[in-house]
C-alpha positions in Angstrom: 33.5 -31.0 -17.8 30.6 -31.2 -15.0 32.0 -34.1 -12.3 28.6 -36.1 -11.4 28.2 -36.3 -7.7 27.6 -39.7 -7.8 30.8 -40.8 -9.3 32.7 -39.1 -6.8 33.1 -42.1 -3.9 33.0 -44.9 -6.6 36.7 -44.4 -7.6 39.1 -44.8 -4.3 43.0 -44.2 -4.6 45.1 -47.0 -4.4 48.1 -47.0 -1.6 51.3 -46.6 -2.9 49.8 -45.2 -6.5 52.7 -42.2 -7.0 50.9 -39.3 -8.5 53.2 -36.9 -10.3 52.2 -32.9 -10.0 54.0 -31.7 -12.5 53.9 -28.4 -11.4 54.0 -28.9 -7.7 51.5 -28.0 -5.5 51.4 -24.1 -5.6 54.0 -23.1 -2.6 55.3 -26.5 -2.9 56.5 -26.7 -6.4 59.8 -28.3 -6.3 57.6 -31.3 -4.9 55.7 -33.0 -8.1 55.4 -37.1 -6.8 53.2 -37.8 -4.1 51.1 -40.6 -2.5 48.1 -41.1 -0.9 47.3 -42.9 2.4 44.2 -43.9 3.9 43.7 -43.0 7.6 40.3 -43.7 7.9 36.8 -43.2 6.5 37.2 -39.3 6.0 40.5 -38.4 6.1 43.7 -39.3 4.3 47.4 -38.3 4.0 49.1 -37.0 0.7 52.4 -37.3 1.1 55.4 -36.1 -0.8 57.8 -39.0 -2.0 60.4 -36.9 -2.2 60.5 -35.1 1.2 58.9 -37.0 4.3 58.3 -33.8 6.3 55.7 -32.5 3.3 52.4 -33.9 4.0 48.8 -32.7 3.6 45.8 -33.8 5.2 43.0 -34.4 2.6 39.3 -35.0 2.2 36.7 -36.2 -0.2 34.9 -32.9 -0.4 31.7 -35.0 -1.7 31.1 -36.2 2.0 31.2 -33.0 4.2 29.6 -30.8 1.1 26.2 -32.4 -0.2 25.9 -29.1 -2.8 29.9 -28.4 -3.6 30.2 -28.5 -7.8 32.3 -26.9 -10.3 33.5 -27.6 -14.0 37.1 -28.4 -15.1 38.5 -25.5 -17.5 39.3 -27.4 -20.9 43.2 -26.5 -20.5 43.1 -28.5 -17.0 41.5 -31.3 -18.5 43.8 -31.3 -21.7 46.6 -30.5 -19.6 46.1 -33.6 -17.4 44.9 -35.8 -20.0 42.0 -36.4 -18.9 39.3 -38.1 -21.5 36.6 -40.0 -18.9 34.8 -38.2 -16.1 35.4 -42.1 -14.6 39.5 -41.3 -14.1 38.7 -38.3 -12.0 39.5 -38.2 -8.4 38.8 -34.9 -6.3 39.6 -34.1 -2.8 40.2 -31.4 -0.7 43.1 -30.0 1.7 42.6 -29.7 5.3 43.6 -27.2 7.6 43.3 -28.6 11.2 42.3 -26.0 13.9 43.2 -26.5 17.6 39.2 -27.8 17.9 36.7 -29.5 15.5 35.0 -26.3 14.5 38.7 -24.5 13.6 39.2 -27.6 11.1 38.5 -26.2 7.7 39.1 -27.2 3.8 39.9 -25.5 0.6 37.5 -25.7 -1.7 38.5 -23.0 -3.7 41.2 -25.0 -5.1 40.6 -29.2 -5.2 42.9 -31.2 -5.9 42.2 -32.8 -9.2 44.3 -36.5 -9.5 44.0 -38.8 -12.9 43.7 -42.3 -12.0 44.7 -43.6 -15.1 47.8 -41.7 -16.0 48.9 -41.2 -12.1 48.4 -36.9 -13.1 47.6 -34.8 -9.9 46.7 -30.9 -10.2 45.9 -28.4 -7.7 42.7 -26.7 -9.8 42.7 -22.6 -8.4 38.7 -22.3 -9.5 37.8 -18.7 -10.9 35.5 -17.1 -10.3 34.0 -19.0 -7.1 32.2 -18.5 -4.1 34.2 -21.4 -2.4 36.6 -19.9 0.1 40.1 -21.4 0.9 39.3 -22.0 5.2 35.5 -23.6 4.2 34.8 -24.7 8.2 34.6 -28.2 7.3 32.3 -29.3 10.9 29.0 -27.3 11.4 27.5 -26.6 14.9 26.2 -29.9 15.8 27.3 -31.8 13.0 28.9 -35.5 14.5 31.0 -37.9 12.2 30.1 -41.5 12.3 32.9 -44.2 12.0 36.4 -43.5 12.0 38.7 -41.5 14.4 39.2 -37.7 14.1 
């Protein structure tokens, strides 16, 4: 299933919406209910419900990456029970760097969340040219809005 670009910023996660992994997040796998909050207009904060030290900073991809695409395998969509492009949620997770220009995201893997039935996946994309430590700033790129 292609995800239209233009779909991606419509659907927003709600705070305090529990999103069940059922297989963890890969390293994390005993961990399978997490939420998501907001911290401002890039950036938010996964966070496992079941162990307050697990948290992940995450990203809309869509914003930093004008050309990022890829298509759901059939098992990941059946898997998640996913039947509308309209349910899907994608995001990315950061790795912050000791500057701007060390911050970088994996897009090699998205996060994949169902916002009907609360599903959340970690999607390992095969083959790809996306890399796991994408820089997420370039060289003179500036956010607008929101705190870093």
């Amino acid at each position: 299933m292609q995800i239209p670009r233009e779909q991606m910023n419509e659907i927003q996660i709600q705070i305090n919406e529990v999103f069940e992994f059922r297989g963890g997040i890969p390293g994390f796998e005993q961990y399978t209910k997490f939420v998501v909050f907001p911290h401002d207009d890039y950036f938010s904060i996964l966070q496992s419900s079941e162990e307050e030290e697990l948290a992940f900073i995450i990203i809309n991809p869509f914003l930093f990456f004008e050309d990022y695409e890829f298509e759901l395998s059939e098992s990941d969509l059946e898997e998640m029970g996913i039947q509308d492009i309209a349910d899907v949620i994608v995001r990315s997770i950061v790795t912050w760097g000791n500057t701007l220009q060390e911050v970088t995201a994996n897009l090699m893997a998205p996060l994949i969340f169902n916002a009907k039935n609360k599903t959340g996946k970690q999607v390992v994309l095969y083959p790809t040219s996306y890399k796991s430590k994408h820089p997420l700033l370039r060289e003179g790129v500036e956010l607008k809005g929101g705190n870093v």
